[in-house]
C-alpha positions as CSV (number, residue, x, y, z in Angstrom):
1,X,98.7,-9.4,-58.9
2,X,95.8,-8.3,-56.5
3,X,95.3,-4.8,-56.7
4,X,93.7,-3.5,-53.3
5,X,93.4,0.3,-53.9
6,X,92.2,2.2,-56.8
7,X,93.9,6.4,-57.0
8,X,93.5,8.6,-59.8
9,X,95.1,11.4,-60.9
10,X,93.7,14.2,-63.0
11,X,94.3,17.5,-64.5
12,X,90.5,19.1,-63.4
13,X,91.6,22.5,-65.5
14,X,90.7,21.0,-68.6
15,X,87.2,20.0,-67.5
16,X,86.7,24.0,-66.9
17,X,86.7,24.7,-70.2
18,X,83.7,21.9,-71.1
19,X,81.2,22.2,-68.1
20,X,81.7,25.9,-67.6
21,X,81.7,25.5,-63.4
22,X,84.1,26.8,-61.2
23,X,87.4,24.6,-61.0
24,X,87.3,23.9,-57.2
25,X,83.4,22.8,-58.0
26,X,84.3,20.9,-60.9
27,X,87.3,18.6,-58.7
28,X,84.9,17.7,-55.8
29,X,82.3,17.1,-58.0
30,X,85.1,14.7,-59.9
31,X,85.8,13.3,-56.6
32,X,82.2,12.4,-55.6
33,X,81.9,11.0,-59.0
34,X,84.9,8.5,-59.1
35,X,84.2,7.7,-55.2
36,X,81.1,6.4,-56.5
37,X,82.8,3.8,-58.7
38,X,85.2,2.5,-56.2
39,X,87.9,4.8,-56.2
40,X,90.1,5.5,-52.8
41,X,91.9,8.5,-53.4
42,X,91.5,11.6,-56.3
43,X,94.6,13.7,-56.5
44,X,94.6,17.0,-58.8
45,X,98.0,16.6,-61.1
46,X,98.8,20.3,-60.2
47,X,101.4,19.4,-57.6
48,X,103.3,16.8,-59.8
49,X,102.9,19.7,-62.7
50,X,104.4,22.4,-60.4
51,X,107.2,19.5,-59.7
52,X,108.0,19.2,-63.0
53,X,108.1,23.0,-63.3
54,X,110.5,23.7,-60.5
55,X,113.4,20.3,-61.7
56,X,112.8,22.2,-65.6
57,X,113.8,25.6,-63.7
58,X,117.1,24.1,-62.2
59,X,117.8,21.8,-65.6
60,X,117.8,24.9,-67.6
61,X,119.7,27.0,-65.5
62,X,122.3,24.8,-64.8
63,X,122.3,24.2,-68.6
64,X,122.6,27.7,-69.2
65,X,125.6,28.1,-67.0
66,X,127.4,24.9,-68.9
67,X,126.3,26.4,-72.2
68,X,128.8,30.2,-71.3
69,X,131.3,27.3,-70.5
70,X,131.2,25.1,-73.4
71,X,131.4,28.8,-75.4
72,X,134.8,29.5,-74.1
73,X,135.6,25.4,-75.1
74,X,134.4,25.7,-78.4
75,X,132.0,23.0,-77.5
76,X,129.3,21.7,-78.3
77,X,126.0,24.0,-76.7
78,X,123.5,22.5,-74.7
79,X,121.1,24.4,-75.6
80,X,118.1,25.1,-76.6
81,X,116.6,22.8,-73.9
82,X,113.1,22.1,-74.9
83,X,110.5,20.7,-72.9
84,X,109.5,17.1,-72.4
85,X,105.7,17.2,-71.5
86,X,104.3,16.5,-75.1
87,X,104.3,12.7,-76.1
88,X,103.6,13.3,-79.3
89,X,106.3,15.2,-80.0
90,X,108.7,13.1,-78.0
91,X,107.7,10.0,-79.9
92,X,108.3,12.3,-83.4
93,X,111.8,13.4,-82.2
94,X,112.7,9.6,-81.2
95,X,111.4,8.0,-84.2
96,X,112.0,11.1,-87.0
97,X,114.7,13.3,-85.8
98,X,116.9,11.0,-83.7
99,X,120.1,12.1,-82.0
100,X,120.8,16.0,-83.2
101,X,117.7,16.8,-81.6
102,X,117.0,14.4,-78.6
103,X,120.4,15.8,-76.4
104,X,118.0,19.2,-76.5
105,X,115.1,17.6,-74.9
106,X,114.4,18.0,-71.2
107,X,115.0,15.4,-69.1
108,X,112.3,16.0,-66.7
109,X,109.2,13.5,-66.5
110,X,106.1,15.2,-67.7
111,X,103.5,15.6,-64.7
112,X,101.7,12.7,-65.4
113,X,104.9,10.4,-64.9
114,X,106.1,12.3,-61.7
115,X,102.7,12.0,-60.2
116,X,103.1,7.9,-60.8
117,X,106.3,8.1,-59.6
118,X,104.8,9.7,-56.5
119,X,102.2,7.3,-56.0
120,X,103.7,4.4,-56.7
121,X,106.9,4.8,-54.4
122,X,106.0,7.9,-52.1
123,X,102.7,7.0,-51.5
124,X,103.2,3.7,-51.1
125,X,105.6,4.2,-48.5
126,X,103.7,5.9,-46.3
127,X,100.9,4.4,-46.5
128,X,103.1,0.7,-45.9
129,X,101.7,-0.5,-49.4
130,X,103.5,-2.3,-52.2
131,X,103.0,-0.6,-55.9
132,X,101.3,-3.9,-56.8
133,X,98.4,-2.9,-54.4
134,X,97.6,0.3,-56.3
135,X,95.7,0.3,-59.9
136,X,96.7,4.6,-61.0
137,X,94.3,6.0,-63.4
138,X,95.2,9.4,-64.6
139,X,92.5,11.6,-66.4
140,X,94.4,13.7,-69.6
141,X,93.6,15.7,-72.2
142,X,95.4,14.1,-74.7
143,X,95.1,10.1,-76.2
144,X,99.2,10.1,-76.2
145,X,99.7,10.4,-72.6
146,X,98.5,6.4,-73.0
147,X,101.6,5.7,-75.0
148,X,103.5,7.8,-72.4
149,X,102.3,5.4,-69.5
150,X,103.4,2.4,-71.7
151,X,107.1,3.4,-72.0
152,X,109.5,1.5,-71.0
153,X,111.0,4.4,-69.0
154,X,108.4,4.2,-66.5
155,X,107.9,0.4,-65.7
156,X,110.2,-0.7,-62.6
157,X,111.0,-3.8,-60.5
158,X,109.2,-3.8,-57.4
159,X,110.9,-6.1,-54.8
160,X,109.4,-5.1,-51.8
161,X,108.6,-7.6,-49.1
162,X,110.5,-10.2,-51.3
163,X,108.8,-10.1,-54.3
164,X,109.9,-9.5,-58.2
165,X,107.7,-7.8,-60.3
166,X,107.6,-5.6,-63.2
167,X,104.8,-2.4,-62.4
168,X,104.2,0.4,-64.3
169,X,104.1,3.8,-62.8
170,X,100.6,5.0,-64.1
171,X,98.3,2.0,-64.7
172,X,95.5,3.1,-66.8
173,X,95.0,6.8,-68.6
174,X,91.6,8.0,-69.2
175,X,91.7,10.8,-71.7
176,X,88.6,13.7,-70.7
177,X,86.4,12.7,-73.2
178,X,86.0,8.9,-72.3
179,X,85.3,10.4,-69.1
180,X,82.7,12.6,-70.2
181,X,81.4,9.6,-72.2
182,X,81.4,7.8,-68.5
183,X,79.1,10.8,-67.2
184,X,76.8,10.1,-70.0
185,X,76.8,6.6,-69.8
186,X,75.8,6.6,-66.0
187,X,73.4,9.1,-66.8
188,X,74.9,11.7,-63.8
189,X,73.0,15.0,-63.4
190,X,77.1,16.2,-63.1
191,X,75.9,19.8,-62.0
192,X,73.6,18.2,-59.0
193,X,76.2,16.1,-57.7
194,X,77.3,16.6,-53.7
195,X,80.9,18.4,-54.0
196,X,83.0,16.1,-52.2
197,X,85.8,16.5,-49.6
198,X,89.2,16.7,-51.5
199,X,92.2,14.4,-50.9
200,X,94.7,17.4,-50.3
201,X,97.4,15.1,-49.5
202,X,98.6,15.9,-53.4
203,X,96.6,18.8,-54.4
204,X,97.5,22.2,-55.1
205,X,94.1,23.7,-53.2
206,X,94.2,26.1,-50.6
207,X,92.3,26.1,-47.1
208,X,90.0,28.7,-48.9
209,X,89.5,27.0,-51.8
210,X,91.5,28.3,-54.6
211,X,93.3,25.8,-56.8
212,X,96.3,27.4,-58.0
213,X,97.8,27.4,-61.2
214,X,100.0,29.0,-63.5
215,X,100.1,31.0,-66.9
216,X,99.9,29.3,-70.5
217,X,97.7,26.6,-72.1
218,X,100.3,23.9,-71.6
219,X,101.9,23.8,-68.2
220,X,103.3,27.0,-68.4
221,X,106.8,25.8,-69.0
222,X,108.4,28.9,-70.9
223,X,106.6,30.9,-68.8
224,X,107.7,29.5,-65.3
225,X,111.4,28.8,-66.4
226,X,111.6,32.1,-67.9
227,X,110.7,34.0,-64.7
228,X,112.9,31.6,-62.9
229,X,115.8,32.4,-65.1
230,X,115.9,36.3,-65.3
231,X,116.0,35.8,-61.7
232,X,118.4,33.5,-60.9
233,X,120.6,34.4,-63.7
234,X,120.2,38.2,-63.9
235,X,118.7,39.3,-60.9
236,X,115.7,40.5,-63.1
237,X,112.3,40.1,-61.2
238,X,109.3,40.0,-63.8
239,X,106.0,41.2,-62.7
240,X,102.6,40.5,-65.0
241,X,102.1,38.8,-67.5
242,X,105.4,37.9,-70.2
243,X,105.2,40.0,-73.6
244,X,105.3,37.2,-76.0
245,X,105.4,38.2,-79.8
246,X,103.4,36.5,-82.3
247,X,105.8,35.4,-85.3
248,X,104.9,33.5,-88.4
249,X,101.4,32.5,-86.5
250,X,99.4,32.7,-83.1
251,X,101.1,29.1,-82.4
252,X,104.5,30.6,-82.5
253,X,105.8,33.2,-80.5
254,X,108.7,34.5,-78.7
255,X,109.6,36.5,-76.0
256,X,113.3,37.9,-74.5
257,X,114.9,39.5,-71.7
258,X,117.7,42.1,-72.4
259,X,120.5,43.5,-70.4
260,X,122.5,46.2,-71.3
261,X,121.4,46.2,-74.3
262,X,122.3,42.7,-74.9
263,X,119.7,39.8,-75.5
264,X,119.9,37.1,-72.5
265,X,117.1,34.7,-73.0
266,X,115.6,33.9,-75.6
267,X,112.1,31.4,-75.4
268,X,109.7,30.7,-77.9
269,X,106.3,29.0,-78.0
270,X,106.1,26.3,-80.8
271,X,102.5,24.7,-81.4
272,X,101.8,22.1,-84.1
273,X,103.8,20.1,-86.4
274,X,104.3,23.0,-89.3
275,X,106.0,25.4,-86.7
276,X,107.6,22.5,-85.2
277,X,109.4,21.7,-88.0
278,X,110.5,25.1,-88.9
279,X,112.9,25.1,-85.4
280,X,114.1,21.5,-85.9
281,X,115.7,22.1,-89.2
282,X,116.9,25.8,-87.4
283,X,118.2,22.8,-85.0
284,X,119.7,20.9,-87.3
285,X,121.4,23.9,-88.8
286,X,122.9,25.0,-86.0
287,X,121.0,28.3,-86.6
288,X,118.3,28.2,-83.9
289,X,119.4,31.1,-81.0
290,X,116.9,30.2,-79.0
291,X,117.5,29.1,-75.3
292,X,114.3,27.5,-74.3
293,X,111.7,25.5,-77.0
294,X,108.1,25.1,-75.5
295,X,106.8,22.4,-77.5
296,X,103.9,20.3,-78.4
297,X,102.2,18.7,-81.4
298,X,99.0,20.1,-81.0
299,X,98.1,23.4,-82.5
300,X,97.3,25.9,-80.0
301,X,99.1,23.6,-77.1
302,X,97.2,21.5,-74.8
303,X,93.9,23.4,-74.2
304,X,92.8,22.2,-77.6
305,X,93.9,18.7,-77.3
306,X,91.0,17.6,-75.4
307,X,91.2,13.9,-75.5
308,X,87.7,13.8,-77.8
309,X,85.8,16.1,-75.9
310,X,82.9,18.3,-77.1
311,X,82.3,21.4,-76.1
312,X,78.7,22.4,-74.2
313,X,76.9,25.5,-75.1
């Protein structure tokens, strides 16, 4: 396989946190950076995370709706859905918890695997490529996503113009630290670099500048979905920020919506493998009430699984 083009695909929030510059500045410095080393095209996984967000929105409700059906069967529920974005926690449930929990799981691709999806069939598309002509790097901030891009789930035959090959949907992940290690080893002044132009074709940046994003410190799925819900479902509009309660710990909390006096949704945050395993056996039980599960192995969520980075002071 000759691979012709080289995209990558990034989430540039988590490089806020480390170089302490303005998002926007930090992406089209990213951009200079990798354009440097040969790279065609830098997309910002905020549009394929926003994707994610809005199939999760229409899997839960319509899950919901079967769930106030399968009551008046007798049936088994279908929910708590709970999200699909954490590797580590998928690969847990597969190989630990097997099949009382996995019906619960989202089947929504995380953003990582929607934005290979995108690039290796949209983008090839219109740009009259073959997938086999594009090497996709994605930048994470966790070392599982590499194990995500390995799965079987996300290699596909590629027959175009006659041929018959196996290709993955994202080729390569960088976690943020090897990347920061990259800096360091190409000795880069990273706060003198020129601030590219971006490549909005799949970016979530507006014509001013601003690179939008939503609440939480791992995607925001409870958060979205739960706006999207009360909405749809109850014709409840929420405005600021959600009142989550803190439970056991900071890495578990809840939040709900009531009408009439009657609890509708029900979501909780669950952060780390000791609260994680508190609402599995819940699961197992049949005792968990809860309609939506944000999960992920990592204490405190994504924004402290940083792929080996250290913090500057």
């Amino acid at each position: 396989m000759c691979v012709q083009y080289l995209f990558m695909s990034l989430q540039v929030f988590i490089f806020y946190w480390v170089i302490r510059m303005v998002c926007f500045q930090v992406f089209r410095k990213l951009t200079t950076l990798f354009k440097s080393l040969g790279v065609e095209a830098v997309y910002d996984t905020s549009c394929s995370r926003d994707l994610s967000l809005v199939e999760s929105c229409n899997e839960f409700v319509s899950r919901y709706k079967q769930s106030r059906s399968d009551e008046k069967k007798e049936s088994t529920s279908s929910l708590p859905m709970i999200s699909s974005a954490c590797p580590g926690w998928i690969c847990y449930a597969e190989k630990t918890l097997g099949s009382y929990v996995l019906p619960y799981i989202s089947s929504v691709k995380s953003p990582q695997q929607s934005i290979g999806a995108i690039v290796k069939h949209h983008l090839c598309q219109k740009f009259g490529l073959r997938p086999g002509d594009i090497y996709h790097v994605t930048v994470m901030p966790c070392y599982d996503k590499k194990l995500e891009a390995s799965r079987d789930d996300f290699v596909f035959r590629d027959q175009s113009d006659g041929s018959d090959q196996m290709t993955t949907e994202v080729d390569s992940v960088l976690t943020t630290g090897e990347v920061l290690d990259l800096i360091q080893s190409k000795a880069v002044d990273f706060s003198n670099l020129d601030e590219a132009p971006l490549d909005k074709l799949l970016s979530n940046v507006s014509e001013e500048g601003h690179l939008f994003g939503v609440r939480g410190s791992s995607g925001g799925y409870a958060d979205t979905v739960f706006r999207y819900a009360a909405k749809t479902l109850f014709d409840q509009d929420i405005k600021g920020p959600l009142e989550f309660r803190t439970l056991r710990n900071s890495d578990f909390k809840e939040v709900t919506l009531e009408v009439e006096g009657k609890t509708v949704l029900k979501f909780a945050l669950c952060y780390g493998f000791r609260n994680l395993q508190n609402v599995v056996r819940k699961i197992k039980e049949g005792k968990s009430d809860y309609h939506y599960l944000e999960i992920m192995a990592c204490p405190s969520g994504i924004i402290f699984c940083l792929g080996g980075l250290s913090f500057f002071s």
